[in-house]
Every structure is written in structure tokens, then in C-alpha cells.
PDB file of N, CA, C and O in Angstrom, chain B, residues numbered from 101:
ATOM      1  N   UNK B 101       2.238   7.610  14.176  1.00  0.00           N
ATOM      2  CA  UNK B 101       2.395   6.900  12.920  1.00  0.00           C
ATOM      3  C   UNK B 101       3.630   6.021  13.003  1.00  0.00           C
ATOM      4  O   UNK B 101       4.577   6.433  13.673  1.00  0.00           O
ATOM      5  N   UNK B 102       3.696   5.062  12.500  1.00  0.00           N
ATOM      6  CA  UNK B 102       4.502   4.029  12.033  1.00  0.00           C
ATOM      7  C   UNK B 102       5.158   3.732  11.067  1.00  0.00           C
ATOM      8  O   UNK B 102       4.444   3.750  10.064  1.00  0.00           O
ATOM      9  N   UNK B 103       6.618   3.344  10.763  1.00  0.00           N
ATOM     10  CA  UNK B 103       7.324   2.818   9.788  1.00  0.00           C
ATOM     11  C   UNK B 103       7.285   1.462   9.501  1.00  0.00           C
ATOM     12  O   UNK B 103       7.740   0.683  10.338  1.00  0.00           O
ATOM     13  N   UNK B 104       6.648   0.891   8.078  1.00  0.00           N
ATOM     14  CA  UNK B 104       7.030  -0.273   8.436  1.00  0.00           C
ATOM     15  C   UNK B 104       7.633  -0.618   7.173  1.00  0.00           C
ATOM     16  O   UNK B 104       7.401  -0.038   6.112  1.00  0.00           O
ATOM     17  N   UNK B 105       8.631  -1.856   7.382  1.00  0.00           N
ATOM     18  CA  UNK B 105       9.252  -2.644   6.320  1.00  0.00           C
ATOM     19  C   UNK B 105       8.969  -3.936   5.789  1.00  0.00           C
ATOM     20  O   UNK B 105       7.948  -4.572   6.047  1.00  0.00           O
ATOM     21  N   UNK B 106       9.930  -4.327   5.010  1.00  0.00           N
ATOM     22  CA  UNK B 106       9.159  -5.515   4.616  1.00  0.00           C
ATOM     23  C   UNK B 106       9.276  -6.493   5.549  1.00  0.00           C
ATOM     24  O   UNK B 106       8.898  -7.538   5.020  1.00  0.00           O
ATOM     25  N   UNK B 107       9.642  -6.698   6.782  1.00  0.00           N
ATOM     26  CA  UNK B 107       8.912  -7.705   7.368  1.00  0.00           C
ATOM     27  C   UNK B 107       7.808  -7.336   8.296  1.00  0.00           C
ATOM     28  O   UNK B 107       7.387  -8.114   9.152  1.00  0.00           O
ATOM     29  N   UNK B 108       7.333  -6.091   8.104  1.00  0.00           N
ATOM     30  CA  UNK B 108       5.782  -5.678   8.789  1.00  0.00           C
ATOM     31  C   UNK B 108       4.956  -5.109   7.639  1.00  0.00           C
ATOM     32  O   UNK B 108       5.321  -3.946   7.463  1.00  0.00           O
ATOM     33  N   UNK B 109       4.035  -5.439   6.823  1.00  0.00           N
ATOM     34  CA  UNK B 109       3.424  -5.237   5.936  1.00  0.00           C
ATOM     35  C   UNK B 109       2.173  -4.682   6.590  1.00  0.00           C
ATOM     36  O   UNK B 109       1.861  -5.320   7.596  1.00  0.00           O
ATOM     37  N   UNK B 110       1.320  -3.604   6.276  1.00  0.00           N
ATOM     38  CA  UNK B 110      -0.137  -3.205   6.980  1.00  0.00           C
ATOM     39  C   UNK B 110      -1.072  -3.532   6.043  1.00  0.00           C
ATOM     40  O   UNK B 110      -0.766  -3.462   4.853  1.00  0.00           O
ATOM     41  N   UNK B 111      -2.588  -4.013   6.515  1.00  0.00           N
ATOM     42  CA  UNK B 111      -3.975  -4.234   6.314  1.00  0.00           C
ATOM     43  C   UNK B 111      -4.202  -3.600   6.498  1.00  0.00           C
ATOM     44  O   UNK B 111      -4.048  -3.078   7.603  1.00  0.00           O
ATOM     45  N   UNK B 112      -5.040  -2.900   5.059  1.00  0.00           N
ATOM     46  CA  UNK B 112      -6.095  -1.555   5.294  1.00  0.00           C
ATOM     47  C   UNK B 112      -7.387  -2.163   5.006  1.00  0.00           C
ATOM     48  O   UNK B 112      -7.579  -2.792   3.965  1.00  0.00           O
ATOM     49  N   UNK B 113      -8.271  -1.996   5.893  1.00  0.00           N
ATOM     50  CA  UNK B 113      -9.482  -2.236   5.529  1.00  0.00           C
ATOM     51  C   UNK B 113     -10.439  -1.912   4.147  1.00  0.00           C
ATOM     52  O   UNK B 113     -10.164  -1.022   3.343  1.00  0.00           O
ATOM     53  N   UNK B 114     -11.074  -2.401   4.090  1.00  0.00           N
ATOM     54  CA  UNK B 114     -12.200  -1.893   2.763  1.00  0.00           C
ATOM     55  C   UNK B 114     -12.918  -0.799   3.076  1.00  0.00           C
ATOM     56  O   UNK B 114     -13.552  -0.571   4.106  1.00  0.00           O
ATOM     57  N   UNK B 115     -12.752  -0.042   1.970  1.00  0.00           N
ATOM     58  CA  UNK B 115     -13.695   1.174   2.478  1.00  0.00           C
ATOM     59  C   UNK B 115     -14.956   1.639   1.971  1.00  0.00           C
ATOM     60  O   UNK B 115     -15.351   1.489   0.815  1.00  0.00           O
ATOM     61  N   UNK B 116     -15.441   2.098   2.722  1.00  0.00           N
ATOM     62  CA  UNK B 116     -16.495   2.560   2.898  1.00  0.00           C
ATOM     63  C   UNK B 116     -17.501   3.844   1.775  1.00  0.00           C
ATOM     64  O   UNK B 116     -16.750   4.448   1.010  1.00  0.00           O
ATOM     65  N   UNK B 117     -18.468   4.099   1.700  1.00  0.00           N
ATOM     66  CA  UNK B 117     -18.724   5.251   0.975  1.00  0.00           C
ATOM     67  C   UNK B 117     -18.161   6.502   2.183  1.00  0.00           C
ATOM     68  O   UNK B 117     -18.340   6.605   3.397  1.00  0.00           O
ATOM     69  N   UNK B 118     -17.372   7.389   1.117  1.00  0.00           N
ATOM     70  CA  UNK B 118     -17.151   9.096   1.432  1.00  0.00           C
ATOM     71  C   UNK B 118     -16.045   8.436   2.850  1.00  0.00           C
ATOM     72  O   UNK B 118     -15.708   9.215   3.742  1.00  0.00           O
ATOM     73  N   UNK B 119     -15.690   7.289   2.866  1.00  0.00           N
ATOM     74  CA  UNK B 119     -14.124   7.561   3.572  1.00  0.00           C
ATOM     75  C   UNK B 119     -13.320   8.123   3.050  1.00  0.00           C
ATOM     76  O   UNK B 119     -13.225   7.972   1.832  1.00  0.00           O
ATOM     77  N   UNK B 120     -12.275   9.129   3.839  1.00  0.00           N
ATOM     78  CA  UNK B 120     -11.339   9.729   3.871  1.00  0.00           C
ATOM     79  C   UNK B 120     -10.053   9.362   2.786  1.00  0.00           C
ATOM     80  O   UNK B 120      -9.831   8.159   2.924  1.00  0.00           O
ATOM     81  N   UNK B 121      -9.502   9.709   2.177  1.00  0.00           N
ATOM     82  CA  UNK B 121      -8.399   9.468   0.958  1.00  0.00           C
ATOM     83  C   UNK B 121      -7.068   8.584   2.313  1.00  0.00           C
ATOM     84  O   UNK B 121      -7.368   8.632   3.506  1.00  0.00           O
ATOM     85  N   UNK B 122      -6.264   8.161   2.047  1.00  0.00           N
ATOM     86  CA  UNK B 122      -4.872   7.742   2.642  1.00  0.00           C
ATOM     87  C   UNK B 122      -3.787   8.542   1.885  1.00  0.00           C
ATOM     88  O   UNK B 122      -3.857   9.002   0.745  1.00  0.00           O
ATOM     89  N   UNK B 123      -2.635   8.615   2.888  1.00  0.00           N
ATOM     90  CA  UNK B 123      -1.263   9.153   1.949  1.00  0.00           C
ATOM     91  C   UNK B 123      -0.316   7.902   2.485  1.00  0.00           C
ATOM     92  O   UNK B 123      -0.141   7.652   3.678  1.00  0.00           O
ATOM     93  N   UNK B 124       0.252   7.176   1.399  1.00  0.00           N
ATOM     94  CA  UNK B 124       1.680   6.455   1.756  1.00  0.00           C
ATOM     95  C   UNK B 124       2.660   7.132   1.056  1.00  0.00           C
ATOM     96  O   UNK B 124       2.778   7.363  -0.147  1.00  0.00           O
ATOM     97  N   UNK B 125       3.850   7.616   2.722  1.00  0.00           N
ATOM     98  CA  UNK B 125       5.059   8.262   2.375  1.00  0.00           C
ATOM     99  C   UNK B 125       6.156   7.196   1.998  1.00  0.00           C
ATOM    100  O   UNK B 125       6.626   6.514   2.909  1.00  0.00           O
ATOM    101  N   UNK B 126       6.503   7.052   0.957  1.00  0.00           N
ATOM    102  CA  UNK B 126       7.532   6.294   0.293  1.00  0.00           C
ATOM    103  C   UNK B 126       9.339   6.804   0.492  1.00  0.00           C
ATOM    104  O   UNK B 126       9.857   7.861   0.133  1.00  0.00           O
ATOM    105  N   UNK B 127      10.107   5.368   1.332  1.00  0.00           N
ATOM    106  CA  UNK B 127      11.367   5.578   0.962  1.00  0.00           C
ATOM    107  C   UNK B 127      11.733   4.114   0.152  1.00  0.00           C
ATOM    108  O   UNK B 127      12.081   2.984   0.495  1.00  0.00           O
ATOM    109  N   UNK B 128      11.479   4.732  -0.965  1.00  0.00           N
ATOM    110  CA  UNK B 128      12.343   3.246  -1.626  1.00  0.00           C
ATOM    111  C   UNK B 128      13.660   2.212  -1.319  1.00  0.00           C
ATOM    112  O   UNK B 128      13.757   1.004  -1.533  1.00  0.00           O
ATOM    113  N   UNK B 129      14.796   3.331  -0.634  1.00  0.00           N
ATOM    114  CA  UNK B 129      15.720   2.614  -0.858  1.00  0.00           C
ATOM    115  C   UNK B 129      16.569   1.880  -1.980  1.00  0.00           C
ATOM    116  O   UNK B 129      17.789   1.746  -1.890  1.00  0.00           O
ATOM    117  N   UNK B 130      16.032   1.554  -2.732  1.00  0.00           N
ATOM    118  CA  UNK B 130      16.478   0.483  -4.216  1.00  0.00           C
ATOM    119  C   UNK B 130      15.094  -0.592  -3.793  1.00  0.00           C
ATOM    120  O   UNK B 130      14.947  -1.778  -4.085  1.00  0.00           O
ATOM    121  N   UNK B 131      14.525  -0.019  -3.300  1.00  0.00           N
ATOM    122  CA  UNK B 131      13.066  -1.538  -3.345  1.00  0.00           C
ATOM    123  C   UNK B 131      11.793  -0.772  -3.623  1.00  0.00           C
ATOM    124  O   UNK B 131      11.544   0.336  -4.098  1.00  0.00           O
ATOM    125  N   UNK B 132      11.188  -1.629  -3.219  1.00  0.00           N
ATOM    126  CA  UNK B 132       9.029  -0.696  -3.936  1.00  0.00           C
ATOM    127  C   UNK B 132       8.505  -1.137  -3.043  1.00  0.00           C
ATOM    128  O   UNK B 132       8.708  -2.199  -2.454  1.00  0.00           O
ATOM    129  N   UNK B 133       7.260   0.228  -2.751  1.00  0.00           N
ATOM    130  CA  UNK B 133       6.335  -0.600  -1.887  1.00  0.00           C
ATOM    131  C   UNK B 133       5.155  -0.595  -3.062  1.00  0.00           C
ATOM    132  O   UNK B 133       4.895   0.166  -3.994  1.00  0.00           O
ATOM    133  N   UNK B 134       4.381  -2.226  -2.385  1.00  0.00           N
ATOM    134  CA  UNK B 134       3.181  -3.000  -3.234  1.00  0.00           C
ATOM    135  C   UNK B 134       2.008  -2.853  -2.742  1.00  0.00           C
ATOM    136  O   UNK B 134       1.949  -3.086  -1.535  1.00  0.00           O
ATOM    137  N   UNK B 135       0.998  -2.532  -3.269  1.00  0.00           N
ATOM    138  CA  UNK B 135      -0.517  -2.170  -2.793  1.00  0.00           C
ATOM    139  C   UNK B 135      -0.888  -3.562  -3.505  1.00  0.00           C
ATOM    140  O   UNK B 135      -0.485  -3.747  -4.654  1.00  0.00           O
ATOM    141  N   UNK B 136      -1.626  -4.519  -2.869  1.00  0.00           N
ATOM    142  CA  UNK B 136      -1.947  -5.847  -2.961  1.00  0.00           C
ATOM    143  C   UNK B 136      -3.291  -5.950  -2.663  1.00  0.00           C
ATOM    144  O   UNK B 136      -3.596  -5.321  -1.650  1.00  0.00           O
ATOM    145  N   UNK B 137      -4.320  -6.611  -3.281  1.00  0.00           N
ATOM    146  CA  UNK B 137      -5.088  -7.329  -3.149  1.00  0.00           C
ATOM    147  C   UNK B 137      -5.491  -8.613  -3.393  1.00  0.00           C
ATOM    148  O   UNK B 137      -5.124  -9.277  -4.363  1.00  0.00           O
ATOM    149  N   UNK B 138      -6.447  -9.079  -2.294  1.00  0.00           N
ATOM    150  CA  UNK B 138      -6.805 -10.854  -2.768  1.00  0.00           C
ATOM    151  C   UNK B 138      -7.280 -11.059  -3.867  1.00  0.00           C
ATOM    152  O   UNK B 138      -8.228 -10.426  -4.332  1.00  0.00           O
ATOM    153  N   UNK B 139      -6.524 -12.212  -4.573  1.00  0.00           N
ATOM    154  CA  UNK B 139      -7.742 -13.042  -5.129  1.00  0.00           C
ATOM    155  C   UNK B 139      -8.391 -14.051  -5.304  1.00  0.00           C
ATOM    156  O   UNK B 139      -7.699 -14.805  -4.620  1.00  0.00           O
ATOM    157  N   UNK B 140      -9.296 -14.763  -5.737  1.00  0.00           N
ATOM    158  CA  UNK B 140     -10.472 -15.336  -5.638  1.00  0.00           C
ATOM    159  C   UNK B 140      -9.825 -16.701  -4.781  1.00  0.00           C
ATOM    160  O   UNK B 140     -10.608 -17.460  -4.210  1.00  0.00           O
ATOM    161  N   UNK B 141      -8.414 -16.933  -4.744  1.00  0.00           N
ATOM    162  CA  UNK B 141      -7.885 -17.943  -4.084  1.00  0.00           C
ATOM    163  C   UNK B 141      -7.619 -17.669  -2.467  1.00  0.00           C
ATOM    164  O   UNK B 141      -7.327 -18.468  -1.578  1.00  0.00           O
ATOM    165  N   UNK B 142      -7.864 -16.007  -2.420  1.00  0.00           N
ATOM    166  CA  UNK B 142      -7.547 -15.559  -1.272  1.00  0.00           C
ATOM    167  C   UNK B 142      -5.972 -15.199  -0.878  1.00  0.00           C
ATOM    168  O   UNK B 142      -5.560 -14.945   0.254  1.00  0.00           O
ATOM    169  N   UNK B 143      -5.309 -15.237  -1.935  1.00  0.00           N
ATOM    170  CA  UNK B 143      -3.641 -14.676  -1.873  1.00  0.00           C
ATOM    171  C   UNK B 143      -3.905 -13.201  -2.220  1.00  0.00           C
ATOM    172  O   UNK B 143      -4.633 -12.696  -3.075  1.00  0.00           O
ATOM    173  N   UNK B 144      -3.081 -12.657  -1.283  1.00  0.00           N
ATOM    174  CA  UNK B 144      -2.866 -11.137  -1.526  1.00  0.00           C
ATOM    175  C   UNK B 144      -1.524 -11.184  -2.973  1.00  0.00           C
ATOM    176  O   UNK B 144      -0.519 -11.895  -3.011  1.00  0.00           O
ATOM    177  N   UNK B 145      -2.017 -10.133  -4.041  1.00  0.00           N
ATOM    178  CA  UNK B 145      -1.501 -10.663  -5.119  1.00  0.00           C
ATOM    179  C   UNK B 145      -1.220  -8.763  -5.566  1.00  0.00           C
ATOM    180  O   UNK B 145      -2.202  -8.022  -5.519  1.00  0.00           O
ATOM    181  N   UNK B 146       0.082  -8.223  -5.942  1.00  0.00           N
ATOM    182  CA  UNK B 146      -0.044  -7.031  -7.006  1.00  0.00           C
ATOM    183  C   UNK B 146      -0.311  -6.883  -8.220  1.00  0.00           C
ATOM    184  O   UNK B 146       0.425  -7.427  -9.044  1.00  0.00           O
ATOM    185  N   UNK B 147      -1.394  -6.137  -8.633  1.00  0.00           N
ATOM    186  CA  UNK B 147      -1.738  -6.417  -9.912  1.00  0.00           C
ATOM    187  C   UNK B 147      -0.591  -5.492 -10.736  1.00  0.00           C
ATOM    188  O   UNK B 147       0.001  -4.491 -10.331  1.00  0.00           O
ATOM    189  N   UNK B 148      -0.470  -6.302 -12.263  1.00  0.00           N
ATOM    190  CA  UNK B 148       0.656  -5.792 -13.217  1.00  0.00           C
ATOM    191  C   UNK B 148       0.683  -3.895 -13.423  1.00  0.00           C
ATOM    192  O   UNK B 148       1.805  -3.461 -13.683  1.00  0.00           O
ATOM    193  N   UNK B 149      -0.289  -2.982 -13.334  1.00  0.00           N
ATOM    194  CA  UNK B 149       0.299  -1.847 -13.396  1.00  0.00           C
ATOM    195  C   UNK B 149       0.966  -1.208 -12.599  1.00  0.00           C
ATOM    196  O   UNK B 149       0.643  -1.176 -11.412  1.00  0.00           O
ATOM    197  N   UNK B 150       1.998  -0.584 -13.050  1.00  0.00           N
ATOM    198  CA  UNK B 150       2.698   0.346 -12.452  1.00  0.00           C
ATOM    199  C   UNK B 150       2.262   0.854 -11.017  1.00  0.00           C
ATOM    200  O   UNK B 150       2.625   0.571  -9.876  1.00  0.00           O
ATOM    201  N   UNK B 151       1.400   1.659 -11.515  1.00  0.00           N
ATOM    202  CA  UNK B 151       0.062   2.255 -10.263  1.00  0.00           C
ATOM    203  C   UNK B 151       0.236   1.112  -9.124  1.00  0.00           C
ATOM    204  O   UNK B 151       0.057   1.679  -8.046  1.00  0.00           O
ATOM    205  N   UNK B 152       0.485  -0.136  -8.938  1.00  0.00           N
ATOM    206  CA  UNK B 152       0.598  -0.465  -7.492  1.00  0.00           C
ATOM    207  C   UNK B 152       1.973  -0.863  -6.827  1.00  0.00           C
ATOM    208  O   UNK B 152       2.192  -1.394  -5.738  1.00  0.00           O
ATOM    209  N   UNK B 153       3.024  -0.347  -8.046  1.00  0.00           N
ATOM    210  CA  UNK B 153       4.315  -0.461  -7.040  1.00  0.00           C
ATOM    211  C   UNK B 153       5.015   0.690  -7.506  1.00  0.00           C
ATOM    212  O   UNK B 153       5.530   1.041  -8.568  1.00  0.00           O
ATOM    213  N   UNK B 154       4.819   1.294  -6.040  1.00  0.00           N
ATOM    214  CA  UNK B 154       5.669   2.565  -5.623  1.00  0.00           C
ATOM    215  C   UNK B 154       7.645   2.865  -5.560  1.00  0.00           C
ATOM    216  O   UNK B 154       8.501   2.242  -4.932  1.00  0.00           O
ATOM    217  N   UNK B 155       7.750   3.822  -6.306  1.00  0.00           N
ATOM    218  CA  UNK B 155       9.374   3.357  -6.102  1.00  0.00           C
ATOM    219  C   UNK B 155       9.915   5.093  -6.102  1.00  0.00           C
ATOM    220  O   UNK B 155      11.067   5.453  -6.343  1.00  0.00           O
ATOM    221  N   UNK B 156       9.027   5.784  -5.847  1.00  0.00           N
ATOM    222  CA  UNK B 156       9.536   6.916  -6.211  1.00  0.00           C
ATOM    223  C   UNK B 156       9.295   7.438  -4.895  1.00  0.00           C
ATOM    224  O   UNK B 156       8.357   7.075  -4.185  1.00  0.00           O
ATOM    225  N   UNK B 157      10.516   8.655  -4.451  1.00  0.00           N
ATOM    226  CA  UNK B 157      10.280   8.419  -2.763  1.00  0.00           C
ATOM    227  C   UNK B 157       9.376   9.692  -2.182  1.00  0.00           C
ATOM    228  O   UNK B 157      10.079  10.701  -2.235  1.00  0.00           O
ATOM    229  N   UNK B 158       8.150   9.965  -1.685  1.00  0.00           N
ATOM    230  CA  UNK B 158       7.645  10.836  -1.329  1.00  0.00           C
ATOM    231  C   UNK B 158       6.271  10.490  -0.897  1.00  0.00           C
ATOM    232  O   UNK B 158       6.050   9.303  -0.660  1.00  0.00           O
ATOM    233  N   UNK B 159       5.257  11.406  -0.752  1.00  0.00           N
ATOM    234  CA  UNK B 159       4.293  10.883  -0.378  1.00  0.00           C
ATOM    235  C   UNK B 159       3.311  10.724  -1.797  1.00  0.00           C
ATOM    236  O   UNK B 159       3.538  11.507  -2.719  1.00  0.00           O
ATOM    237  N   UNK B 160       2.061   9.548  -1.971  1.00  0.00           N
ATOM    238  CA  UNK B 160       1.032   9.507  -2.477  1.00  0.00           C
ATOM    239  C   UNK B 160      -0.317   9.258  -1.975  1.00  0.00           C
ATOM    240  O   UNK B 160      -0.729   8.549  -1.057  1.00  0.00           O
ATOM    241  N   UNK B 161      -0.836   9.945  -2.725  1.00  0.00           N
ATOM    242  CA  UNK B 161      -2.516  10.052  -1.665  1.00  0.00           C
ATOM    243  C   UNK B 161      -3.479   8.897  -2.339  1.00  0.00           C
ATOM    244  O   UNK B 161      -3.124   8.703  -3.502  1.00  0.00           O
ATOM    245  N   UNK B 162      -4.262   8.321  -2.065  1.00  0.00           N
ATOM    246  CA  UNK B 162      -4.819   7.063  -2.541  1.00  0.00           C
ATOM    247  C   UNK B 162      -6.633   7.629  -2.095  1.00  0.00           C
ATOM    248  O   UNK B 162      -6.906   7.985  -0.949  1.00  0.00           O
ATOM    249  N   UNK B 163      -7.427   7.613  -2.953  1.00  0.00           N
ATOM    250  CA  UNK B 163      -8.738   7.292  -2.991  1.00  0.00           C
ATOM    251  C   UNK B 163      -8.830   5.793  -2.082  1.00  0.00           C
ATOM    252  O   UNK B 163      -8.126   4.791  -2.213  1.00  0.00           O
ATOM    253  N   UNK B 164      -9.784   6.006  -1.276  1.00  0.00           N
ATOM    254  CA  UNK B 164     -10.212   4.607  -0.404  1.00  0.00           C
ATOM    255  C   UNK B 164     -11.730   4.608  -0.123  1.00  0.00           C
ATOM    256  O   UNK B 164     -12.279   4.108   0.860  1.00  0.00           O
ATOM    257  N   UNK B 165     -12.328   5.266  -1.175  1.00  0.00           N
ATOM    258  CA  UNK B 165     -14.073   5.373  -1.252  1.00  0.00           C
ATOM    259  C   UNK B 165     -14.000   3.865  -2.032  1.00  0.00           C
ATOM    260  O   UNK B 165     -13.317   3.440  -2.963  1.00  0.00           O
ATOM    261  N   UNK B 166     -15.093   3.258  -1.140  1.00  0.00           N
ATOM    262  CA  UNK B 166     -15.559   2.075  -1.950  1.00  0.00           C
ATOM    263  C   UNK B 166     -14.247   1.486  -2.265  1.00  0.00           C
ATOM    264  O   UNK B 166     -13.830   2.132  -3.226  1.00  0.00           O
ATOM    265  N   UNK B 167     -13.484   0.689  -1.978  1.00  0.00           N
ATOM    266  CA  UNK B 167     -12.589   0.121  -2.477  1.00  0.00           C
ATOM    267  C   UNK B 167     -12.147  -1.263  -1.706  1.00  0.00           C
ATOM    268  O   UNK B 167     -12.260  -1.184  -0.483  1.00  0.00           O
ATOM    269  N   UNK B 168     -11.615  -2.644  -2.262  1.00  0.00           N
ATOM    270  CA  UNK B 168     -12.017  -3.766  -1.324  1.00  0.00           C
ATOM    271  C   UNK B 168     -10.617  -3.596  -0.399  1.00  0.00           C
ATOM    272  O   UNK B 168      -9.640  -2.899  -0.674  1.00  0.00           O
ATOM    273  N   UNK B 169     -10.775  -4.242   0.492  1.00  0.00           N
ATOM    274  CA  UNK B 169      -9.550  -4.680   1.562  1.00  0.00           C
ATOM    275  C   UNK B 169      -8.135  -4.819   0.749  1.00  0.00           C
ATOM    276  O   UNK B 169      -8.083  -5.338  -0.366  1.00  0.00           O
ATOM    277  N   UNK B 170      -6.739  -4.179   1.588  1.00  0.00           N
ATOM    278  CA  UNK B 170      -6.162  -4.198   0.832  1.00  0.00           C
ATOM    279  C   UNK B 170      -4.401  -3.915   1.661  1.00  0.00           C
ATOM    280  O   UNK B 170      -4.269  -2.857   2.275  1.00  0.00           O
ATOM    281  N   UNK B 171      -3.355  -4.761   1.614  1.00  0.00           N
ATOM    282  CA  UNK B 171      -2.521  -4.960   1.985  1.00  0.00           C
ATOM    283  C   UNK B 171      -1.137  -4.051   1.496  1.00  0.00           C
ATOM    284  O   UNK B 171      -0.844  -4.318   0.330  1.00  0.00           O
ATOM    285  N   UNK B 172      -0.481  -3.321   1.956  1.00  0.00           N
ATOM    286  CA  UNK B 172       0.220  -2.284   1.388  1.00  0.00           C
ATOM    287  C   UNK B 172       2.048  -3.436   2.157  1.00  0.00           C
ATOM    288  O   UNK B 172       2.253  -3.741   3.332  1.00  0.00           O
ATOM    289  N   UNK B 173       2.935  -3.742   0.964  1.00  0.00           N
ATOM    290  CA  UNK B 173       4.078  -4.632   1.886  1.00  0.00           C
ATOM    291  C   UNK B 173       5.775  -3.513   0.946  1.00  0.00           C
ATOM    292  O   UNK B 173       5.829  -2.998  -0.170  1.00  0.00           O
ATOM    293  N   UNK B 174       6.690  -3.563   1.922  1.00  0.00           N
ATOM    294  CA  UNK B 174       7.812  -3.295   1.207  1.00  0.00           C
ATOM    295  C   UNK B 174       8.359  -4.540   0.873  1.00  0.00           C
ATOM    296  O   UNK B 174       8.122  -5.653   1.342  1.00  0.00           O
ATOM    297  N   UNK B 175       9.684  -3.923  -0.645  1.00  0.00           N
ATOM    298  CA  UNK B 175      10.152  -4.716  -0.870  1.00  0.00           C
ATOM    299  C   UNK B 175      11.610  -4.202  -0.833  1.00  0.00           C
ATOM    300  O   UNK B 175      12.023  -3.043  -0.791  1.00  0.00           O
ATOM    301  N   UNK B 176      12.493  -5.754  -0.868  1.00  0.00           N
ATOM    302  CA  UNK B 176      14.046  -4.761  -0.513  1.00  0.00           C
ATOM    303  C   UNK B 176      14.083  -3.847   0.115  1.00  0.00           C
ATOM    304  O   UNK B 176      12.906  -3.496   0.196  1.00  0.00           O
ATOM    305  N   UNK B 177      14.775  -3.059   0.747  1.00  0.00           N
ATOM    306  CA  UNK B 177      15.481  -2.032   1.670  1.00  0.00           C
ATOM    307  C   UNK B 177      14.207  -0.928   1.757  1.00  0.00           C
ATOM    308  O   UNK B 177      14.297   0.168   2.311  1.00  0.00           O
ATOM    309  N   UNK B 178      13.103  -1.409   1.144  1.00  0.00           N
ATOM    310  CA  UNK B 178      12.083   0.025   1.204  1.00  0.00           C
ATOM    311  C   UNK B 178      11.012   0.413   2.503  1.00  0.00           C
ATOM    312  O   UNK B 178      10.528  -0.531   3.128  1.00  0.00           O
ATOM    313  N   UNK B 179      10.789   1.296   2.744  1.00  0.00           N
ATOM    314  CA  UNK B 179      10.196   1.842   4.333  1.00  0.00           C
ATOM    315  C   UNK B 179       8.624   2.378   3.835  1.00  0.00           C
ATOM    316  O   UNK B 179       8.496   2.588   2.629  1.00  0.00           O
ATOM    317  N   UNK B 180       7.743   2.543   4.497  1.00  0.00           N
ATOM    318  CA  UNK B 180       6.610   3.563   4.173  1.00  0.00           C
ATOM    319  C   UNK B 180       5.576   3.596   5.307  1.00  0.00           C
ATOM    320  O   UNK B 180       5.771   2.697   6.125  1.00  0.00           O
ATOM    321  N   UNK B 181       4.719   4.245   5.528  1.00  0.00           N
ATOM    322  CA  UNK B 181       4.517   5.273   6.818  1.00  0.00           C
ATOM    323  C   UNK B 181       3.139   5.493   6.102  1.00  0.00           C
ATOM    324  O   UNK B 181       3.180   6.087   5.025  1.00  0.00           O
ATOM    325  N   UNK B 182       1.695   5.000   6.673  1.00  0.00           N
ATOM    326  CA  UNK B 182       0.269   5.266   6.216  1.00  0.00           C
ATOM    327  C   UNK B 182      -0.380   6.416   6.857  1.00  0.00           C
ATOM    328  O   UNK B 182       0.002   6.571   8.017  1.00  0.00           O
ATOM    329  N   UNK B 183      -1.050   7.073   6.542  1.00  0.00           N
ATOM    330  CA  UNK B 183      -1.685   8.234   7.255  1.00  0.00           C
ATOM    331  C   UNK B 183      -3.100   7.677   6.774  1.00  0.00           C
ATOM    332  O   UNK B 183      -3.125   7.181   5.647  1.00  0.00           O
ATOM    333  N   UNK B 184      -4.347   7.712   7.558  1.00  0.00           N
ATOM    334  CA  UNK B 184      -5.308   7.619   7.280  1.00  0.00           C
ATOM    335  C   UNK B 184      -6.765   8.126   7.585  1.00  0.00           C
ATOM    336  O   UNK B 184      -7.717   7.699   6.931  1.00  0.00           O
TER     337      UNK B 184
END
């Protein structure tokens, strides 16, 4: 597994029926990590709830049944680590 920061952001693919859940382990630092998706312009974009920026430091497990393609990036000083 891998650490990455904000200048290495990871692509998670779209998933599938009855794929496996993900965990992103969160170190904030004083920054958030952003769960991003495209839109219709094709910019990876965070939508306004809470629910896609992480700031609290530990791990969270994410549903990835059926769900579209989707870009996970830090911000400021923050680290995080995908299991999948």
C-alpha cells in the first residue's frame, strides 16, 4: 500500500455490482482529503457535503457497489493510504 499526498492524487475505478467496500486511512495534518467526481464537463469536482471531505484522522470504509469512477486528492499537509 501507498501514501499519497496532494501532489499524487489516486483513480478509483467505477464499480461494479457486489465489489468489495474500500477503507481510506486519513492523516489530515490541518488539510482534507476529497472524494471527487466528474462532471458533465468532465472536471473532477467535490460535491458540497461534508461526506466527501475527510478531515478527521483514521480510517473510513466507503461502499463501491455500483458507484461511478472516482478520484480521491489531499489537501494541505494531508496524507491517505487506499485499501481495496
Amino acid at each position: 500500500m501507498t501514501w499519497h499526498d496532494r501532489t499524487r492524487p489516486r483513480d478509483i475505478p467505477s464499480g461494479e455490482n457486489y465489489v468489495r467496500p474500500m477503507t481510506i486511512v486519513v492523516e489530515p495534518n490541518g488539510g482534507t482529503v476529497q472524494i471527487q467526481f466528474r462532471d458533465s464537463a468532465g472536471v473532477w469536482t467535490t460535491p458540497a457535503s461534508d461526506d466527501y471531505a475527510l478531515t478527521q484522522a483514521g480510517p473510513v470504509r466507503l461502499e463501491r457497489s455500483n458507484t461511478p469512477a472516482m478520484r480521491i486528492v489531499a489537501t494541505g499537509d494531508a496524507k491517505f493510504e487506499v485499501t481495496l
